[in-house]
C-alpha positions as CSV (number, residue, x, y, z in Angstrom):
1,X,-36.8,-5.4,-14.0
2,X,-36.7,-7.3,-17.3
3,X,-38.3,-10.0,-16.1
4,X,-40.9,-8.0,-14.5
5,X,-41.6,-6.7,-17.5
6,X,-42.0,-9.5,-19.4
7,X,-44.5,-10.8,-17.2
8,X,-46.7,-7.7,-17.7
9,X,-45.9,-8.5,-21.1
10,X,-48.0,-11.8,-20.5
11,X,-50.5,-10.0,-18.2
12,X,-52.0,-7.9,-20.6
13,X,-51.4,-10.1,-23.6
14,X,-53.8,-12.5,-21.5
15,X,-56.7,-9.6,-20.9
16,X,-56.3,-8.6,-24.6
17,X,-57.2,-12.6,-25.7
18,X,-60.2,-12.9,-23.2
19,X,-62.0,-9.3,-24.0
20,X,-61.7,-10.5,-27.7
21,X,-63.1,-13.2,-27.1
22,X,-65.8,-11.7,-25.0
23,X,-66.6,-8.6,-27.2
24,X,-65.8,-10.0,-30.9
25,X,-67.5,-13.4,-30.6
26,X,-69.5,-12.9,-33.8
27,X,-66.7,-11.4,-35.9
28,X,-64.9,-15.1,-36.5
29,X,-61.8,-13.4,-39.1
30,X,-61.3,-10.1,-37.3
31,X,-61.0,-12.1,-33.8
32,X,-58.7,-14.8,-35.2
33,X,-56.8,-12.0,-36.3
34,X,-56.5,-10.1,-33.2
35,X,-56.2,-13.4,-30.8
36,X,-52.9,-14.2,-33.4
37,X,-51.6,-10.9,-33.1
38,X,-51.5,-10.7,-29.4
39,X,-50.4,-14.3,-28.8
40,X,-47.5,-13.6,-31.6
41,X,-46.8,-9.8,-29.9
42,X,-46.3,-11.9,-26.4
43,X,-43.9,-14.5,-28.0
44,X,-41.9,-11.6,-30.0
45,X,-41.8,-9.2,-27.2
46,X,-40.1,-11.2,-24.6
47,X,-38.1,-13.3,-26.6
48,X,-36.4,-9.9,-28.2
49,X,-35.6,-9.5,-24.4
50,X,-34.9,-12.8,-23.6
51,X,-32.3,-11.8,-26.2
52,X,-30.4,-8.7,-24.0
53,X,-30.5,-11.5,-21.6
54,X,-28.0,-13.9,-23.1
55,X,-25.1,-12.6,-21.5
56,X,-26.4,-12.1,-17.9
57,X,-23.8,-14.5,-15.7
58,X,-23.7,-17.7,-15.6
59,X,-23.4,-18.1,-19.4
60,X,-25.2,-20.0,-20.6
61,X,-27.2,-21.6,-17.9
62,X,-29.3,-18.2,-17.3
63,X,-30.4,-17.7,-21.2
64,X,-31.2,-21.8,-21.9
65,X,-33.6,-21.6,-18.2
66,X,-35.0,-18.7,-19.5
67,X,-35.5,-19.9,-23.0
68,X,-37.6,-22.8,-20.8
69,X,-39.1,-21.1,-18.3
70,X,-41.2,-18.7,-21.0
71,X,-41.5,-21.3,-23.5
72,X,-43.3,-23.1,-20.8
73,X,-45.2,-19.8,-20.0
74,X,-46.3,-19.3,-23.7
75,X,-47.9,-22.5,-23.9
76,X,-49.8,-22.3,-21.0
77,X,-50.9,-18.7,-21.7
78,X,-51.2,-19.0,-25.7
79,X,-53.5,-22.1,-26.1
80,X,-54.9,-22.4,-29.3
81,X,-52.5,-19.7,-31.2
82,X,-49.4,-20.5,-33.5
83,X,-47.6,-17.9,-33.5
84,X,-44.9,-19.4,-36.5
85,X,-46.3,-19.0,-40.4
86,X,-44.8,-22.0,-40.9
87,X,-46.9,-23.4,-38.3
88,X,-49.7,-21.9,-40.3
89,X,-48.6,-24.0,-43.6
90,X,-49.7,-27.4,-42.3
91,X,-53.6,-26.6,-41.9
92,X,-54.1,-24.4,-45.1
93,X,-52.4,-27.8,-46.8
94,X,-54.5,-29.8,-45.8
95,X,-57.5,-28.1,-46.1
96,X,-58.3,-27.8,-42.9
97,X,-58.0,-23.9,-42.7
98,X,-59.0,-22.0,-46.3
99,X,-56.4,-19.8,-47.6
100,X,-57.6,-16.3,-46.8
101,X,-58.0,-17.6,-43.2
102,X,-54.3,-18.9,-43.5
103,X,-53.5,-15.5,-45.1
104,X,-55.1,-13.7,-42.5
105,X,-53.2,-15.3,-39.7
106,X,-49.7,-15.0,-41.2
107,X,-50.4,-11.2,-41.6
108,X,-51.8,-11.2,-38.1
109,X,-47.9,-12.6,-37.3
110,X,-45.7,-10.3,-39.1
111,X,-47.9,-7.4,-38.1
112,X,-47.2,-8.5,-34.0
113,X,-43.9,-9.0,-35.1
114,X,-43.3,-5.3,-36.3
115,X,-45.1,-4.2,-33.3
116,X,-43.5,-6.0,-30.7
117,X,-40.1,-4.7,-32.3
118,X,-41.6,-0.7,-32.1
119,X,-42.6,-1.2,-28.5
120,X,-39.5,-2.9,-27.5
121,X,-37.6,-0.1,-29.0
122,X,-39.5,2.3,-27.1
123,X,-38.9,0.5,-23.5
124,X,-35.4,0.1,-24.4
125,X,-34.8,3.5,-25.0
126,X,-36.4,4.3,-21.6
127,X,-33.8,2.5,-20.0
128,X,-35.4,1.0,-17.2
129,X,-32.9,-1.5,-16.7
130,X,-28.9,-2.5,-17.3
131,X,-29.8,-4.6,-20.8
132,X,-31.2,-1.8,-22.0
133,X,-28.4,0.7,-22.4
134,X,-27.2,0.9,-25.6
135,X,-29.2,-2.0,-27.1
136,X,-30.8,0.5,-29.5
137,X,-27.1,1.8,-30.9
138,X,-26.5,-1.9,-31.7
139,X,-27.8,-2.2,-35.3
140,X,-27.5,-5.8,-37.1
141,X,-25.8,-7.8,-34.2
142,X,-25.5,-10.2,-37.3
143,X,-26.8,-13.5,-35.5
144,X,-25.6,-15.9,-38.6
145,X,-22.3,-16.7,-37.0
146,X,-21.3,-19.6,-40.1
147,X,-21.3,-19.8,-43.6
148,X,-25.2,-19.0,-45.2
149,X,-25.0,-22.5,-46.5
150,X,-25.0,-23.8,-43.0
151,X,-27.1,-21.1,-41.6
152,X,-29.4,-22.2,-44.3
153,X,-29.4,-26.3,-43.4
154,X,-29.4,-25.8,-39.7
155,X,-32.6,-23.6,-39.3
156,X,-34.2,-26.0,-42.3
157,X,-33.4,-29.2,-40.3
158,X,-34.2,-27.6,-37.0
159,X,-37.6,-26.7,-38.5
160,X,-37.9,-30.7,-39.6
161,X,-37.4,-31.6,-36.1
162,X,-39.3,-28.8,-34.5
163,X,-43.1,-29.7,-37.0
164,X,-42.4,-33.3,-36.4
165,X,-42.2,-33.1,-32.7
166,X,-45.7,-30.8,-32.9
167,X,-46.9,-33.6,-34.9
168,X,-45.6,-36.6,-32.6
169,X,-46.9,-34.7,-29.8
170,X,-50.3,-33.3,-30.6
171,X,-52.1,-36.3,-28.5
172,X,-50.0,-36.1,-25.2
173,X,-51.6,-34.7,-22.8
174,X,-51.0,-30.5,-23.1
175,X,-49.8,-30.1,-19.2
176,X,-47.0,-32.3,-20.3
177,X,-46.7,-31.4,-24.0
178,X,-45.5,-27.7,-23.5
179,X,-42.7,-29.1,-21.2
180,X,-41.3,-31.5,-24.3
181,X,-41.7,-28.6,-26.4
182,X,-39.9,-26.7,-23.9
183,X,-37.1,-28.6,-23.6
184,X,-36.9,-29.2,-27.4
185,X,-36.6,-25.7,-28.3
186,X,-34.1,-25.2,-25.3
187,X,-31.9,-28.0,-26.8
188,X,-31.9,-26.4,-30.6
189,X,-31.1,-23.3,-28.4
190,X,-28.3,-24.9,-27.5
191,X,-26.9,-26.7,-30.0
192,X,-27.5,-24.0,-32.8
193,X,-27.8,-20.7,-30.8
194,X,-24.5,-19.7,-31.2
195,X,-24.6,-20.1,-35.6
196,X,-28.2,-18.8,-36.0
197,X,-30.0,-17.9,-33.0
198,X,-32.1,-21.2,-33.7
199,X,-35.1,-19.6,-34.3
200,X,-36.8,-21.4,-37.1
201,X,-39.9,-19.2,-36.8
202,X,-40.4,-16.5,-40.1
203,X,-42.2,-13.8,-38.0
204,X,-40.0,-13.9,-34.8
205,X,-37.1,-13.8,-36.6
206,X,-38.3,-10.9,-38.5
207,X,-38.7,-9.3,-35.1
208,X,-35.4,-10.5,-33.9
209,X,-33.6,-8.3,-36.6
210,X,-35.2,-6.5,-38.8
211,X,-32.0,-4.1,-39.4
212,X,-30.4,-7.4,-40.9
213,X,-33.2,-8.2,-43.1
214,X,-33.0,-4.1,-44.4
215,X,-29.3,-4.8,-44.6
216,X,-29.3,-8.3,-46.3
217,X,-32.4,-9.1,-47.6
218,X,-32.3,-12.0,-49.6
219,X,-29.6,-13.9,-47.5
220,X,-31.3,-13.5,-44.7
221,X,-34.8,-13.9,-46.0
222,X,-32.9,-17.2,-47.7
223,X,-32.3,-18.5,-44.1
224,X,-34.9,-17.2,-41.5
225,X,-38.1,-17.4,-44.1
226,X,-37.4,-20.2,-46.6
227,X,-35.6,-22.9,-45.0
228,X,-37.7,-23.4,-42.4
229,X,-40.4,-22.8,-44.6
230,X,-39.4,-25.7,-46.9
231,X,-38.7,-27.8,-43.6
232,X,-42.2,-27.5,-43.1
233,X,-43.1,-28.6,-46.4
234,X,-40.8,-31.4,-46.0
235,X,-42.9,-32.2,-43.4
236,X,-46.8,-32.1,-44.9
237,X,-44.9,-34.3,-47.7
238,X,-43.9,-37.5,-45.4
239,X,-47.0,-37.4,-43.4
């Protein structure tokens, strides 16, 4: 059932992208907007079920082919989108994106992140299948499992490696490129699942766990929105 789900998830995420296309053509910032918000809403959506999914037998060969499986699937389906603010970053640095379009596709992120988190909510407390029960009741499931100051350098240098890689990669051909970054972000899964969640993306994490962020604002906002923030910054600085 979940994963039934989460491939109407990408159904309709793909029919929202084309009729924007098709119908907003001539409107550049409010279809930019949209195409960002859907492509984010697919990422955030499924990966806050990929997340009820983590315990499902064998542990944790089921989550980490998962994790590569629909990693693979949102670059095939999401091509042109970044879906990551810090993603974002690197173009309005260097000019190649103005500020307000920058601006406009961060909001685009957070605002899919919200929504994918309402919807999720809403199937969840349907109940369609075994995950689902009781996943709303859980709160904070508190994913930072070490000290902050670890939390803090392992999603900063998992961001380094993560924008590098993008960068290293960006002229290999994008039938093979979504499978490295595939099996990167499985690997950082991992290795750093189990302290952090590894998630090195503002905007999903945001989605993730919001109820932590309510709870714990500035430590969490510390770890999930300025390290890998500043990893990216690192980043834009050596290239």
């Amino acid at each position: 059932t979940s994963l039934l789900l989460m491939a109407g998830i990408v159904v309709t995420v793909g029919l929202c992208r084309r009729l924007t296309r098709r119908r907003l053509r001539t409107r550049q910032r409010l279809c930019t907007f949209l195409l960002e918000m859907f492509s984010t809403f697919q990422i955030c959506a499924c990966t806050n079920e990929l997340c009820l999914l983590g315990n499902v037998e064998p542990k944790p060969h089921t989550a980490l082919t998962l994790t590569y499986g629909f990693t693979v699937l949102h670059g095939l389906t999401l091509p042109g989108s970044t879906c990551n603010p810090c993603g974002t970053l690197q173009p309005m640095w260097g000019g190649g994106t103005s500020v307000r379009m920058g601006g406009l596709k961060i909001a685009a992120q957070f605002v899919a992140a919200v929504l994918a988190r309402v919807f999720m909510h809403f199937i969840w407390s349907l109940e369609m299948a075994e995950p689902h029960s009781g996943a709303l009741s859980q709160g904070c499931t508190n994913p930072i499992q070490t000290t902050e100051m670890q939390a803090f350098c392992i999603e900063l240098l998992f961001s380094v490696v993560f924008q590098l890689t993008i960068l290293r990669v960006e002229s290999i051909n994008p039938k093979y490129k979504v499978h490295l970054i595939a099996l990167l972000i499985t690997m950082l899964v991992y290795a750093g699942g189990n302290l952090t969640g590894a998630i090195f993306n503002p905007a999903l994490a945001f989605s993730l766990h919001a109820n932590c962020f309510y709870d714990r604002f500035l430590n969490y906002s510390l770890v999930y929105w300025i390290a890998p923030s500043l990893g990216k910054f690192f980043i834009l600085h050596l290239i």
